[in-house]
C-alpha positions as CSV (number, residue, x, y, z in Angstrom):
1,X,-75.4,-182.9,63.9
2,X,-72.8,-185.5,64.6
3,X,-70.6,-186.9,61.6
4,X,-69.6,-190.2,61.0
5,X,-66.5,-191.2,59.0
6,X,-67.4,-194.7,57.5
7,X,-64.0,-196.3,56.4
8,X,-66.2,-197.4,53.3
9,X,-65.1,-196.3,49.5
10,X,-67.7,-194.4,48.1
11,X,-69.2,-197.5,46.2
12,X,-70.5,-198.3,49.3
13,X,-72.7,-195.4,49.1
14,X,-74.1,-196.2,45.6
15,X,-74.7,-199.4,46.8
16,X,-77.3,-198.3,49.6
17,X,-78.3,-195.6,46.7
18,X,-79.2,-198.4,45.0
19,X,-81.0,-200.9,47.3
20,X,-83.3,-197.8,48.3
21,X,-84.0,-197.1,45.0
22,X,-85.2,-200.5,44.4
23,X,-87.5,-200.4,47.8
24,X,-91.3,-201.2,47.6
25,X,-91.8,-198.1,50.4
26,X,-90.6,-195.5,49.1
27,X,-92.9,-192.2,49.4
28,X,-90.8,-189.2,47.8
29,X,-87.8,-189.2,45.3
30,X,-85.8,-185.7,44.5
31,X,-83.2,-184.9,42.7
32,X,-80.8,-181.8,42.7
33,X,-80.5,-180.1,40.2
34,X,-83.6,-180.7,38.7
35,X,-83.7,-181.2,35.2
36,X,-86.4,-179.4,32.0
37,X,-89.0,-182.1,31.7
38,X,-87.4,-182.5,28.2
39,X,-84.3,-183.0,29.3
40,X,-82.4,-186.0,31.4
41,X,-80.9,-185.7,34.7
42,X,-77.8,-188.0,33.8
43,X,-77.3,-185.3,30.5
44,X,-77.4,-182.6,33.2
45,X,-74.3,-184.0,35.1
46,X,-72.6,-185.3,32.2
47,X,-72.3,-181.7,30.9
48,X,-71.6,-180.0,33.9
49,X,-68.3,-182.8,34.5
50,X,-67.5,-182.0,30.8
51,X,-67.3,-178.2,30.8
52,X,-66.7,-177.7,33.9
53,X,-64.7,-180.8,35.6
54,X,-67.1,-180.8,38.5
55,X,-70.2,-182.4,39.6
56,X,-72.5,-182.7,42.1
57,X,-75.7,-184.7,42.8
58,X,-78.4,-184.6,45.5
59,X,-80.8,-187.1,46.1
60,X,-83.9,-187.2,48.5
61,X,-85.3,-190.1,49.5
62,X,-88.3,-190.2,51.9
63,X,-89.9,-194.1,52.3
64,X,-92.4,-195.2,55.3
65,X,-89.5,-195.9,57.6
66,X,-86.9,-193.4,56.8
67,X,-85.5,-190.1,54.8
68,X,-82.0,-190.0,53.3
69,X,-80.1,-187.7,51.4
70,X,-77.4,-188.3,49.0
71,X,-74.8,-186.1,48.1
72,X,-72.3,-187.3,45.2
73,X,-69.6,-185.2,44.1
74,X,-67.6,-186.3,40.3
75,X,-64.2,-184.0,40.1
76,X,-62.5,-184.8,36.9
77,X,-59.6,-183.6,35.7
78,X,-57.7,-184.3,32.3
79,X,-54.6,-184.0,33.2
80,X,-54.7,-186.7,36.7
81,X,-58.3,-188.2,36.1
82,X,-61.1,-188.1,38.3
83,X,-62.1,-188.4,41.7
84,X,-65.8,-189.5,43.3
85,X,-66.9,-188.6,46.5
86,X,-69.6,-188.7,48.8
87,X,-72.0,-188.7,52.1
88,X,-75.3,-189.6,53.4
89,X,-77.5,-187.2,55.5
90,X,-79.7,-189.4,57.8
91,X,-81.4,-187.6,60.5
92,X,-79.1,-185.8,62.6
93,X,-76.2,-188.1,61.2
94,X,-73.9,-187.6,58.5
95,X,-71.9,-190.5,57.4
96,X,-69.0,-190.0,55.5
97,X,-67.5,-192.4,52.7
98,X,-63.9,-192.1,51.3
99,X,-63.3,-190.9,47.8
100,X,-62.2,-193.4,44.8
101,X,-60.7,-192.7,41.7
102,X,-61.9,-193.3,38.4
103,X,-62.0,-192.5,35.0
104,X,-64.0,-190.7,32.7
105,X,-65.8,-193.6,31.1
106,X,-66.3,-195.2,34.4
107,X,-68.1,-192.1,35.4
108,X,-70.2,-192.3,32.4
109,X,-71.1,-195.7,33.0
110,X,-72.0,-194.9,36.6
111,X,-74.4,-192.1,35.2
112,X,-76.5,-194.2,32.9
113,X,-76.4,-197.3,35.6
114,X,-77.8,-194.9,38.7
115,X,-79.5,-192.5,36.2
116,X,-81.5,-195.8,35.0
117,X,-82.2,-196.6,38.3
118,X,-83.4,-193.1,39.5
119,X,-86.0,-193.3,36.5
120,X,-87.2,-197.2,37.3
121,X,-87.9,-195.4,41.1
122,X,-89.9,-192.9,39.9
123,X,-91.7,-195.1,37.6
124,X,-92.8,-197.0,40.5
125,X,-93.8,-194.4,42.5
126,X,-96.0,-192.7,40.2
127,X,-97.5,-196.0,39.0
128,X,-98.0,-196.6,42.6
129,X,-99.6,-193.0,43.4
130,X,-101.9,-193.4,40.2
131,X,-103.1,-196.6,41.6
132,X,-103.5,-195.4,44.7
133,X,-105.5,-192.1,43.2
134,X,-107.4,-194.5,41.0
135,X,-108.9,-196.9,43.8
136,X,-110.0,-193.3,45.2
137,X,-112.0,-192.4,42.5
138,X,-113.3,-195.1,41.9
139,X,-117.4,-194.9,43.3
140,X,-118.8,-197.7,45.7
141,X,-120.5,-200.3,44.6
142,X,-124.3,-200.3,45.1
């Protein structure tokens, strides 16, 4: 495994968390940790930054040309604020971006933007796999 420090803030990151969210190819999305099917994956974090001042998110994503994994950690602290970190696993590559500050409400913000995001990916994908199951079922024509 050879690791790569990127010079980048970690915005950089959720910008390429983005853009393969909003790919047409994409195969597989996972998130860590996984939430009840009642509740939402941004609540999940949100509480765990709350109570605890710490959190961390990993997500998989497989499309037709590649799999990366995200991993975002929040640290907030009351007292000096909070602190956002991260890296991207790609193949045998890990490719480290530098940690920014930023506040509570920013983090919020960020957690409803990508959490938003995350759901508009799986949306498509399942759409996609039903239509895809759908043309399958469908019997030929005589």
């Amino acid at each position: 495994m050879r690791i790569e420090r990127t010079g980048n803030p970690v915005s950089k990151l959720l910008q390429l968390l983005e853009e393969d969210l909003k790919r047409d190819d994409i195969i597989q999305i996972e998130r860590v940790p996984a939430p009840k099917p009642s509740v939402k994956y941004r609540e999940v974090v949100s509480k765990f930054l709350k109570e605890f001042g710490l959190a961390t998110v990993y997500i998989r994503i497989r499309s037709t040309a590649f799999e990366r994994r995200y991993v975002i950690s929040a640290k907030y602290d009351w007292t000096m604020g909070g602190v956002v970190e991260g890296w991207v696993v790609e193949g045998d590559v890990v490719r480290i971006f530098e940690p920014i500050a930023i506040s509570l409400t920013d983090m919020e913000k960020a957690l409803d933007y990508y959490g938003d995001a995350f759901w508009k990916a799986e949306e498509k994908l399942l759409s996609k796999k039903m239509a895809e199951a759908y043309q399958e079922e469908k019997p030929p024509a005589d």
